[in-house]
N, CA, C and O atoms as a CHARMM CRD file, in Angstrom:
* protein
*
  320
    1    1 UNK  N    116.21300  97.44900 102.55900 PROA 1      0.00000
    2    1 UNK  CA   114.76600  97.35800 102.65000 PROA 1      0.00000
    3    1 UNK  C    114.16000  97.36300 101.24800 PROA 1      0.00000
    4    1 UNK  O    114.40500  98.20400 100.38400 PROA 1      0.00000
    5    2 UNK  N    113.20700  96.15000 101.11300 PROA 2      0.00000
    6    2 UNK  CA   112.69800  96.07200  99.72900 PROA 2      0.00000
    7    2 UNK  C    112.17900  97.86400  99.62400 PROA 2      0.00000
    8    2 UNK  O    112.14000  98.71000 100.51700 PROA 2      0.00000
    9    3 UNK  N    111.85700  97.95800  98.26200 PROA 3      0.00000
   10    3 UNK  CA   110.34900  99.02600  98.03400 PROA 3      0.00000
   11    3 UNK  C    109.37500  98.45100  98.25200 PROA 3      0.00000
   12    3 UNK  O    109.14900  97.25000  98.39500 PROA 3      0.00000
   13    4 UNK  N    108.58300  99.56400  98.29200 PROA 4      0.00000
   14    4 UNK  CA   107.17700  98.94100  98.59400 PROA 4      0.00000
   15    4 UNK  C    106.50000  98.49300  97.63900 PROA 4      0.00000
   16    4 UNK  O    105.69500  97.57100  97.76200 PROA 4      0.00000
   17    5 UNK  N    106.82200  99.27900  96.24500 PROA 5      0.00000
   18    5 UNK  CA   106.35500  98.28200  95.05600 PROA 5      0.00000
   19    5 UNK  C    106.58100  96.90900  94.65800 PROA 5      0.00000
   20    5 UNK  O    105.77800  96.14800  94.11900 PROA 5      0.00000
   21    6 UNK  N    107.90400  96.67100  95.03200 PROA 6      0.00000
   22    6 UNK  CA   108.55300  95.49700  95.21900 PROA 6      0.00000
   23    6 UNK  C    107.59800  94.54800  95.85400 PROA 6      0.00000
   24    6 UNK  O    107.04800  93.61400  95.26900 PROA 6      0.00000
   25    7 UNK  N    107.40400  94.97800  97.50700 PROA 7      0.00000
   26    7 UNK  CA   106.27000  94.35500  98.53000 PROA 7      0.00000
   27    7 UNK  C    105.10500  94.26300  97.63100 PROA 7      0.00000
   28    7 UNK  O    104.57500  93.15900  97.75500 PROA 7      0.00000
   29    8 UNK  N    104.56500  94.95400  96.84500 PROA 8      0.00000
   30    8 UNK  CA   103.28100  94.84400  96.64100 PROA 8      0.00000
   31    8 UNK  C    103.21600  93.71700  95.46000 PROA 8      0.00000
   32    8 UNK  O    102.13600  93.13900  95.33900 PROA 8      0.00000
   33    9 UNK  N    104.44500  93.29900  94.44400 PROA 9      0.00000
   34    9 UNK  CA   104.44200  92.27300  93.80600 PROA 9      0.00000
   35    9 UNK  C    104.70500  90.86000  94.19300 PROA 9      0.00000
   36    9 UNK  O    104.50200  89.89000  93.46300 PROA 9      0.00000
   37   10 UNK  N    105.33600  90.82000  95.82500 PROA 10     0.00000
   38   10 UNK  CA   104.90200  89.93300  95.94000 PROA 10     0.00000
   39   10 UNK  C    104.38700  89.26500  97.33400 PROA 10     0.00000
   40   10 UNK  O    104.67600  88.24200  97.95600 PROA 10     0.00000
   41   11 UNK  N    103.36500  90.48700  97.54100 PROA 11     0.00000
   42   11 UNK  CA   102.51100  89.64500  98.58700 PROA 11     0.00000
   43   11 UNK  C    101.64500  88.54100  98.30300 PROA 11     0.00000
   44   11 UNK  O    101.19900  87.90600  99.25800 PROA 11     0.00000
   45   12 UNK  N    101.33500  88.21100  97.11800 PROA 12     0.00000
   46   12 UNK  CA   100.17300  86.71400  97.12000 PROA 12     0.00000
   47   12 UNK  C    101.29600  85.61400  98.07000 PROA 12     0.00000
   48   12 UNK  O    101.03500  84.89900  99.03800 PROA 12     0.00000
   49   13 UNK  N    102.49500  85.81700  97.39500 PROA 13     0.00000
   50   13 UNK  CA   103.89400  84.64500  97.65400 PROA 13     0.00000
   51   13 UNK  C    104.10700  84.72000  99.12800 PROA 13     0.00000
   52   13 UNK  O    103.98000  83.78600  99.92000 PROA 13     0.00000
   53   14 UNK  N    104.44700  85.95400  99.39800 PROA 14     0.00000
   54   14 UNK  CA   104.56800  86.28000 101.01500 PROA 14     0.00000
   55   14 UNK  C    103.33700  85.99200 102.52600 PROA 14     0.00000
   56   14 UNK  O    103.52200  85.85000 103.73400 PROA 14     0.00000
   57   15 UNK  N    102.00100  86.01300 101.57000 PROA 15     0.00000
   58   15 UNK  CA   100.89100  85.58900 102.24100 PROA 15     0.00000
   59   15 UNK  C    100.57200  84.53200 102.14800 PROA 15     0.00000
   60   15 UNK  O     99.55300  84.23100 102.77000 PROA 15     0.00000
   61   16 UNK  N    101.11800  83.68000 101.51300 PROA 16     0.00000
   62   16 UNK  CA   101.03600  82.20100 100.88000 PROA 16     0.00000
   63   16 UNK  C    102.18600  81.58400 102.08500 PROA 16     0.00000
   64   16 UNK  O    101.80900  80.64400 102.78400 PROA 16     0.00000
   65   17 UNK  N    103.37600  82.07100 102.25400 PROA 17     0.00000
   66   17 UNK  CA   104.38200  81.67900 103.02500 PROA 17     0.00000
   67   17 UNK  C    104.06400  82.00900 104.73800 PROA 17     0.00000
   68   17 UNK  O    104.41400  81.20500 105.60200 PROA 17     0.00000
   69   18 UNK  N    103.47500  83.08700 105.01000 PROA 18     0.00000
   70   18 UNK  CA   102.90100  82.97400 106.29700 PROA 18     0.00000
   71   18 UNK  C    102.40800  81.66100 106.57600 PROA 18     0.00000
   72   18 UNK  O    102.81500  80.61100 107.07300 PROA 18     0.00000
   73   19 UNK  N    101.32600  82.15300 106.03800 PROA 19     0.00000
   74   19 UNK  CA   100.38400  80.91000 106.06700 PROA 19     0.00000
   75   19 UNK  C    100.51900  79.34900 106.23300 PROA 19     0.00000
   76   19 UNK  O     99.65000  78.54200 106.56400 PROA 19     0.00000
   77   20 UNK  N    101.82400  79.14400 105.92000 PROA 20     0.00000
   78   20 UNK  CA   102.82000  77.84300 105.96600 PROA 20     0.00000
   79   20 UNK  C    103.07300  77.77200 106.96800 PROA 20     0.00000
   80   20 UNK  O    102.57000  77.02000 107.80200 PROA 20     0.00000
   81   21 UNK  N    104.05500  78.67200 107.13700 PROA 21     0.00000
   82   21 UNK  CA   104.48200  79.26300 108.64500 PROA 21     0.00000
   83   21 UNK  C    103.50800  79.08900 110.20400 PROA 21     0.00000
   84   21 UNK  O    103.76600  78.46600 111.23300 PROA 21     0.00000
   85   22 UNK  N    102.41100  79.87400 109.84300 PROA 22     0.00000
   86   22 UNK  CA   101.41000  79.46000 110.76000 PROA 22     0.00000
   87   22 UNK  C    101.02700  77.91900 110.88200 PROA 22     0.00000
   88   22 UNK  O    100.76500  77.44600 111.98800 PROA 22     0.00000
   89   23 UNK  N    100.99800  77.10500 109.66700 PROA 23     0.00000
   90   23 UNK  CA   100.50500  75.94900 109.40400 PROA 23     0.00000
   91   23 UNK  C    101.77100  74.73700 110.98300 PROA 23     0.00000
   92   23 UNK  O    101.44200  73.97000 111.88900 PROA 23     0.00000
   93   24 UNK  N    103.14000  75.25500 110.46400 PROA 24     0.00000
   94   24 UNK  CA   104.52300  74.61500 111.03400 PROA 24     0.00000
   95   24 UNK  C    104.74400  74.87500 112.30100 PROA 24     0.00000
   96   24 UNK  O    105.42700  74.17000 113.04500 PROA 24     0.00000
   97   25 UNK  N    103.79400  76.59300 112.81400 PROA 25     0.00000
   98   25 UNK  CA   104.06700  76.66200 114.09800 PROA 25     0.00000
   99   25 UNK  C    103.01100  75.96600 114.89800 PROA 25     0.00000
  100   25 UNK  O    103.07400  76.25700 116.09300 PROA 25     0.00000
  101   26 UNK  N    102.14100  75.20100 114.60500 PROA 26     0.00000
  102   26 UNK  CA   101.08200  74.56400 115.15900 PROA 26     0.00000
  103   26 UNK  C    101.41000  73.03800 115.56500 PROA 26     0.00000
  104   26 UNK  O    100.67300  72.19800 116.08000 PROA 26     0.00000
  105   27 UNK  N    102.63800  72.96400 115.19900 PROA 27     0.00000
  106   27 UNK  CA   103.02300  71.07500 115.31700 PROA 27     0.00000
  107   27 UNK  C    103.70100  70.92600 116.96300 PROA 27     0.00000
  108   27 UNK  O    104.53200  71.45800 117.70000 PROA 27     0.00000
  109   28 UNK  N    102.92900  70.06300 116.93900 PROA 28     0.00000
  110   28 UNK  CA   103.50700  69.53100 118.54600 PROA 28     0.00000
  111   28 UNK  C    105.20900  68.92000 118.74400 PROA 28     0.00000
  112   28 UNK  O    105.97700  68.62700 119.66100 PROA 28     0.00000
  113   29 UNK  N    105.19400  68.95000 117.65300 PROA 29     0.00000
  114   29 UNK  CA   106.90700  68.83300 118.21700 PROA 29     0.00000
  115   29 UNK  C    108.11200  69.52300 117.89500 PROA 29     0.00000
  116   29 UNK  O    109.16100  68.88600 117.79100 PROA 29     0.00000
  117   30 UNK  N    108.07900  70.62300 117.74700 PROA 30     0.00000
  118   30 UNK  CA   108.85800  71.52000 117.62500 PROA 30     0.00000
  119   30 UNK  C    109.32800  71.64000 118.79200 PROA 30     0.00000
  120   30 UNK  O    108.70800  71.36800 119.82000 PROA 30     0.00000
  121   31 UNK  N    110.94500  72.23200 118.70200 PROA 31     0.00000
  122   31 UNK  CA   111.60400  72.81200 119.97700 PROA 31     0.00000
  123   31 UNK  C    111.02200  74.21200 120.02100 PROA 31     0.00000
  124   31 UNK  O    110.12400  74.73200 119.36000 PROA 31     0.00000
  125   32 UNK  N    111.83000  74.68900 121.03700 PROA 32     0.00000
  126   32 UNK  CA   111.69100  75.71500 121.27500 PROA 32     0.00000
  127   32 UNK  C    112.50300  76.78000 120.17100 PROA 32     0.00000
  128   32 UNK  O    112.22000  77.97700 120.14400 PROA 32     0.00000
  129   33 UNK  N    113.29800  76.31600 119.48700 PROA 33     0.00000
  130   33 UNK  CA   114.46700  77.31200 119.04600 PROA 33     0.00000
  131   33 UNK  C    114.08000  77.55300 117.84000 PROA 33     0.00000
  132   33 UNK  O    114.08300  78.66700 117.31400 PROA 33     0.00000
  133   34 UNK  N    113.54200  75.99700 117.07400 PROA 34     0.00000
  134   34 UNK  CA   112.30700  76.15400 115.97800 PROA 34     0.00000
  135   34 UNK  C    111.51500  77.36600 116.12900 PROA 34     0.00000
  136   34 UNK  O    111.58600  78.40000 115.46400 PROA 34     0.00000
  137   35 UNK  N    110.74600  77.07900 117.10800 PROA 35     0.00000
  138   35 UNK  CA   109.66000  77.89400 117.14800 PROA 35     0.00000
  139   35 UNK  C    109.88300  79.05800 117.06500 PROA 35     0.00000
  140   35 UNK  O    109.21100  79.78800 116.33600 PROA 35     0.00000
  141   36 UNK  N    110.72600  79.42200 117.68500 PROA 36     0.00000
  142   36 UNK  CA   111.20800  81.05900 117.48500 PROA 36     0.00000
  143   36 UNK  C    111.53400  81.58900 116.13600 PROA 36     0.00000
  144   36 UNK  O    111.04400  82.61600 115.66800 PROA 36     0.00000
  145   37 UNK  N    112.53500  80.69300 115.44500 PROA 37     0.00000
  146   37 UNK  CA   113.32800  80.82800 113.81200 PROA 37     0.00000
  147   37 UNK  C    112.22300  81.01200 112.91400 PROA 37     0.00000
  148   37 UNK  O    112.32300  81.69700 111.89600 PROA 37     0.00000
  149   38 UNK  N    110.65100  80.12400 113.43500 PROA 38     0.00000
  150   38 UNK  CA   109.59800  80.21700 112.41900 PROA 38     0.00000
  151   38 UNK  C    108.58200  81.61600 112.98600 PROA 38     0.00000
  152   38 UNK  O    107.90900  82.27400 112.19200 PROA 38     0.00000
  153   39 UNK  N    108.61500  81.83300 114.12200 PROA 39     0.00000
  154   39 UNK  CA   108.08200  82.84000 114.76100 PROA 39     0.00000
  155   39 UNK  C    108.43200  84.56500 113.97000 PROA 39     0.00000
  156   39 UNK  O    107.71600  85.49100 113.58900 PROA 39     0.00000
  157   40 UNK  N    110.13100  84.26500 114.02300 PROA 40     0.00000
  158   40 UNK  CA   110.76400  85.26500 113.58000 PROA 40     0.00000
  159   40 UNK  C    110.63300  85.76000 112.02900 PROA 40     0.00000
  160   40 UNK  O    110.66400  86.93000 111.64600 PROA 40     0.00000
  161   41 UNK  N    110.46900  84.52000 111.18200 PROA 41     0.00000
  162   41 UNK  CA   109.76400  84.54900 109.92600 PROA 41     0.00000
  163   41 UNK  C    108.61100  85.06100 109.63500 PROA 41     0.00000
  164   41 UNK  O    108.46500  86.04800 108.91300 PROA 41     0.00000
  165   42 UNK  N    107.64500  84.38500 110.21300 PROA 42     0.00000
  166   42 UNK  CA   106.63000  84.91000 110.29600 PROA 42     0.00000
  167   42 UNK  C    106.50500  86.36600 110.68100 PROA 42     0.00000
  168   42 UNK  O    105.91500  87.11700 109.90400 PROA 42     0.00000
  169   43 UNK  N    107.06800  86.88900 111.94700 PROA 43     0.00000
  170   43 UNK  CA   106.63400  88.47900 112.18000 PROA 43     0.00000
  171   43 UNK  C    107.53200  89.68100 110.87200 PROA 43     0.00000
  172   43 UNK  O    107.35300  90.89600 110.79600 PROA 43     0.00000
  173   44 UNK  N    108.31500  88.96800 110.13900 PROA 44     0.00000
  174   44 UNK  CA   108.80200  89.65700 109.04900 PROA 44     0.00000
  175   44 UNK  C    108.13100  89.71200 107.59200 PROA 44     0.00000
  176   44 UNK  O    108.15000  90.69100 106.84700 PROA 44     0.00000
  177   45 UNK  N    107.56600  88.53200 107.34500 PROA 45     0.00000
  178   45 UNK  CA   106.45700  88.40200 106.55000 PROA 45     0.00000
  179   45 UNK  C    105.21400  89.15300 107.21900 PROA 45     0.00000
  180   45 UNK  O    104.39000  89.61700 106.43100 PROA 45     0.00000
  181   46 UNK  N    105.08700  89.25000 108.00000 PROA 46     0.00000
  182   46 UNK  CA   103.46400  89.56200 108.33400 PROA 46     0.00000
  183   46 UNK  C    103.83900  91.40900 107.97500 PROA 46     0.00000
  184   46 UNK  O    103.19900  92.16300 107.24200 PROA 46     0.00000
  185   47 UNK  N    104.87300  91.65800 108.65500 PROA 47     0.00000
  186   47 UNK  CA   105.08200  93.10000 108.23900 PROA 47     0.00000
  187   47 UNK  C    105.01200  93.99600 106.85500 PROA 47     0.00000
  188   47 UNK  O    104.43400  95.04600 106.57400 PROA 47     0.00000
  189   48 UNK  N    106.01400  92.94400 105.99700 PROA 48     0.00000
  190   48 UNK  CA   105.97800  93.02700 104.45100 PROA 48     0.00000
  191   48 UNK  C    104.58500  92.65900 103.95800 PROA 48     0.00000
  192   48 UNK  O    104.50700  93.12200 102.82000 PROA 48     0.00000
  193   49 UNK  N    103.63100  92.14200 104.22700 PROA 49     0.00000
  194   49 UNK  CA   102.49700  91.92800 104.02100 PROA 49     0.00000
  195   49 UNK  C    101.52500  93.54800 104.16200 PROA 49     0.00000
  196   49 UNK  O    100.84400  94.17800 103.35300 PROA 49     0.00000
  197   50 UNK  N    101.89000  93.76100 105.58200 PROA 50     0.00000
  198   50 UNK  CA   101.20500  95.04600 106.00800 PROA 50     0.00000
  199   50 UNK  C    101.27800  96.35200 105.27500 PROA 50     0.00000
  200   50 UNK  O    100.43600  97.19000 104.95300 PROA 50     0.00000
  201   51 UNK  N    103.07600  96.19200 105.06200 PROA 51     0.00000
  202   51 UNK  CA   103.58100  97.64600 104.73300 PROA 51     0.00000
  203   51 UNK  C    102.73900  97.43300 102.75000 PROA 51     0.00000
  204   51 UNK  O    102.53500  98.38600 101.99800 PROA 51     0.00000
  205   52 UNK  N    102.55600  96.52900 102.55100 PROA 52     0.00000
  206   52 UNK  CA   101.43400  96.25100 100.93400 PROA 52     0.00000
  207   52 UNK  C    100.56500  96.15000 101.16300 PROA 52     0.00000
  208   52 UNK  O    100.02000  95.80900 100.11400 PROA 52     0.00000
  209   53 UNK  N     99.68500  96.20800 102.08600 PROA 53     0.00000
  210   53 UNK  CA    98.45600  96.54800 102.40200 PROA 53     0.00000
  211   53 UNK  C     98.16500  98.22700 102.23600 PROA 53     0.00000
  212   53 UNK  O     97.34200  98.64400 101.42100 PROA 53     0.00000
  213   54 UNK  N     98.84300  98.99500 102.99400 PROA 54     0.00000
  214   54 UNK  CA    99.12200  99.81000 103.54100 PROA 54     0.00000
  215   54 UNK  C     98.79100 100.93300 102.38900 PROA 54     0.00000
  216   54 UNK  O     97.85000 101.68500 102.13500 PROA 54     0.00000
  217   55 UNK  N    100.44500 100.55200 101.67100 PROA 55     0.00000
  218   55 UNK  CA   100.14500 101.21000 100.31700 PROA 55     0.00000
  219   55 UNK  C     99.24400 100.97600  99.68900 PROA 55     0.00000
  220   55 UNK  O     98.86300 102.00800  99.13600 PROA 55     0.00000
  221   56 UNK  N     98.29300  99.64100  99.30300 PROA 56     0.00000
  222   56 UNK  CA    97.49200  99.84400  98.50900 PROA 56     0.00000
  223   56 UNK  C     96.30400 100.58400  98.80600 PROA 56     0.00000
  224   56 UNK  O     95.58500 101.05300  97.92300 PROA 56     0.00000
  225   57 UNK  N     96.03900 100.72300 100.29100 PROA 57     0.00000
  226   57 UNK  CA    94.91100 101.68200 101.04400 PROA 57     0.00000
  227   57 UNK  C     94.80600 102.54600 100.64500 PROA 57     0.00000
  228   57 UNK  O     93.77500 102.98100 100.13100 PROA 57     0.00000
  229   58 UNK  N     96.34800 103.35700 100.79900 PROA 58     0.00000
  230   58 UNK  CA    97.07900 104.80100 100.42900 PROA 58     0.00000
  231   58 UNK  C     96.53600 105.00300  98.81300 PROA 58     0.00000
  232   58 UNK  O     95.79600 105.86500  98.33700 PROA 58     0.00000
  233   59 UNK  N     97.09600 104.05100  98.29600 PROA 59     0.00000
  234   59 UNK  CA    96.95800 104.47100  96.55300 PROA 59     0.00000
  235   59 UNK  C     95.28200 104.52900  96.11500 PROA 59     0.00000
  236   59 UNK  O     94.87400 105.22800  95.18700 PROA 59     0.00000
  237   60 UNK  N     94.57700 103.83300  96.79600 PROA 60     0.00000
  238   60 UNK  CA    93.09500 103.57200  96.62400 PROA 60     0.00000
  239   60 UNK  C     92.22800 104.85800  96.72000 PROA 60     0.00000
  240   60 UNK  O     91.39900 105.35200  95.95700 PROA 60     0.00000
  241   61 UNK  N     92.85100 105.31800  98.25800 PROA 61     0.00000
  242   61 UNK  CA    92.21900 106.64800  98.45800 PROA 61     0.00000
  243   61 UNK  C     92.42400 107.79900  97.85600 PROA 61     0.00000
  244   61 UNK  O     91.75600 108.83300  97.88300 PROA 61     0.00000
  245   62 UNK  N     94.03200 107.36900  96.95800 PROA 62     0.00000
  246   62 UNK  CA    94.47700 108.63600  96.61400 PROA 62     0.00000
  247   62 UNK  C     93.67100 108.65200  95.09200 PROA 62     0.00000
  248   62 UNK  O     93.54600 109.74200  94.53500 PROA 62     0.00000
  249   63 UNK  N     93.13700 107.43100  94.44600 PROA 63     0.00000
  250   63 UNK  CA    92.60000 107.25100  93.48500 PROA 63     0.00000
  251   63 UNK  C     91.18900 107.73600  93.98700 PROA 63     0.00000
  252   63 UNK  O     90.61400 108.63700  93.37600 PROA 63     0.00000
  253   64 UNK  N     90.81400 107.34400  94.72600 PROA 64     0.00000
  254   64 UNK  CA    89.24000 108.03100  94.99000 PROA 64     0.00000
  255   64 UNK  C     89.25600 109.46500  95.08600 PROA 64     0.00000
  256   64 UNK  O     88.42600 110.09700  94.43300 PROA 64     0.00000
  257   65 UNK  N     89.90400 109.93000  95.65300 PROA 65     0.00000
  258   65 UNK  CA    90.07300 111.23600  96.06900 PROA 65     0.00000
  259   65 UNK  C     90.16800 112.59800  94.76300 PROA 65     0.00000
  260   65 UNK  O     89.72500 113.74600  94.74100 PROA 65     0.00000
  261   66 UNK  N     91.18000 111.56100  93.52300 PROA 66     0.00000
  262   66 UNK  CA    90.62100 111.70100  92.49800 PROA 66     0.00000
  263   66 UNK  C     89.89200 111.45200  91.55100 PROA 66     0.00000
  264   66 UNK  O     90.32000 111.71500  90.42700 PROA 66     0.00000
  265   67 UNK  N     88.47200 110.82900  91.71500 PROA 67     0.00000
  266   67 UNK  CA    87.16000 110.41800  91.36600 PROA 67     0.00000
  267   67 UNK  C     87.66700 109.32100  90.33900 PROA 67     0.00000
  268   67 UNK  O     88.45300 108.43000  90.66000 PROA 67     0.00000
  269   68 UNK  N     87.24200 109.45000  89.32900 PROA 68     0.00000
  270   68 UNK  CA    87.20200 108.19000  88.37200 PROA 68     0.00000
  271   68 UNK  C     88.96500 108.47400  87.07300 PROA 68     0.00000
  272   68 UNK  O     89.54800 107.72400  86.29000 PROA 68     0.00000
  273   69 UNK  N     89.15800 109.78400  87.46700 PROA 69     0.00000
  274   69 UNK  CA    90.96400 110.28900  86.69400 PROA 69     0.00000
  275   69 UNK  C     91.73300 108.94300  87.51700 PROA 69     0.00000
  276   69 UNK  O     91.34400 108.55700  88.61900 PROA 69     0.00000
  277   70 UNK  N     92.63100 108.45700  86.93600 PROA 70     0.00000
  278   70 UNK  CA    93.77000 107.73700  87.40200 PROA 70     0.00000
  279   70 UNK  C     94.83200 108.83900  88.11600 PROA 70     0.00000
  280   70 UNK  O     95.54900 109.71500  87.63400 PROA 70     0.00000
  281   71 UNK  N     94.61600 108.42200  89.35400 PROA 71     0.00000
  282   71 UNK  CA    95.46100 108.94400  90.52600 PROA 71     0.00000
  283   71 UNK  C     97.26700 109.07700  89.98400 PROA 71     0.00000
  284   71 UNK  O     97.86000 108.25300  89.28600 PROA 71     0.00000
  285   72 UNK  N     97.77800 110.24400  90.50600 PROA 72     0.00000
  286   72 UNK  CA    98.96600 110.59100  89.66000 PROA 72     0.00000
  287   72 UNK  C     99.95200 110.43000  91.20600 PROA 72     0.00000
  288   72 UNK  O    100.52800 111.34600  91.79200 PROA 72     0.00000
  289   73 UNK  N     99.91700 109.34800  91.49100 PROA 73     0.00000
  290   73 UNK  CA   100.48900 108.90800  92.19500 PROA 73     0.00000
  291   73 UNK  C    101.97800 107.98500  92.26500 PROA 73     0.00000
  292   73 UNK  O    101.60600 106.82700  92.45500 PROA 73     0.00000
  293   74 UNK  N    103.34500 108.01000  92.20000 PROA 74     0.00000
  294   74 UNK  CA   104.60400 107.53600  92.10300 PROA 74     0.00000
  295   74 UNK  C    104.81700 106.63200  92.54000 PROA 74     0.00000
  296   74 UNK  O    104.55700 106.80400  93.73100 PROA 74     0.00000
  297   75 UNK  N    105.29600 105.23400  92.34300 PROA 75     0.00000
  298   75 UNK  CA   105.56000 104.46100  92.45600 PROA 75     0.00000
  299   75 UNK  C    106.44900 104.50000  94.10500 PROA 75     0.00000
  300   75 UNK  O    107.42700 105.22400  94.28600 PROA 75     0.00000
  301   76 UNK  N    105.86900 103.57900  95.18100 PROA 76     0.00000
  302   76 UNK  CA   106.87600 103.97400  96.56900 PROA 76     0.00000
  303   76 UNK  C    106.85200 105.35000  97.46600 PROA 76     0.00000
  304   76 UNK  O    107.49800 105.74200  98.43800 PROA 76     0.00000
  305   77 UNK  N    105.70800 105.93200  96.60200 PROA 77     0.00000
  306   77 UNK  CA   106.64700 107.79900  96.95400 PROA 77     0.00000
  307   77 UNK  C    105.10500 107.73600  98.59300 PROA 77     0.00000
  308   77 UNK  O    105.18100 108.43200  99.60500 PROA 77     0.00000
  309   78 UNK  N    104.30500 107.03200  98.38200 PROA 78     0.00000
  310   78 UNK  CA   103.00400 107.34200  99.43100 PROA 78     0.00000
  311   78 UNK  C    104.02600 107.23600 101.16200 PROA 78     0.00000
  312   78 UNK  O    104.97800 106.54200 101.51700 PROA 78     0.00000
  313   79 UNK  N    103.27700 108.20800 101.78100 PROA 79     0.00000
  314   79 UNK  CA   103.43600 107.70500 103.20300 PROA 79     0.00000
  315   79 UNK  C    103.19900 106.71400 104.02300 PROA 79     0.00000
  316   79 UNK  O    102.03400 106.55300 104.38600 PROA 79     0.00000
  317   80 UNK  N    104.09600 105.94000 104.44300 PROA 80     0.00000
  318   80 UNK  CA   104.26400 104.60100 105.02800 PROA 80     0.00000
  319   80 UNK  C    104.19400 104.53800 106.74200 PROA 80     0.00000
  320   80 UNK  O    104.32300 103.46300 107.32600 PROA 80     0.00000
């Protein structure tokens, strides 16, 4: 399993590749077996997307929480 820091460098790429994904599952002629292989892509990207969302929520609040100080927060270490 990547880190989540890892995830968080490269969700633009990973949200960029959904997005493809979504684009490929929309074509009328795909099989069925396609559809699934791109389906299955997609719900793994969308996750790795989330779990970098997630953290950056985490790190945001943990930065607010400590007002305008830079949050002393570890790389991966937030609850997921």
């Amino acid at each position: 399993m990547a880190r989540t820091t890892d995830k968080l460098k490269n969700f633009e790429s990973n949200y960029e590749k959904l997005e493809q994904l979504v684009r490929d599952l929309e074509a009328p002629d795909l099989t069925l077996k396609q559809s699934l292989d791109l389906y299955e892509k997609a719900v793994k990207l969308s996750k790795d997307c989330e779990d970098a969302l997630e953290y950056a929520r985490q790190k945001a609040a943990a930065m607010a929480d400590k007002g305008d100080e830079k949050a002393d927060v570890a790389e991966g270490v937030l609850d997921l």
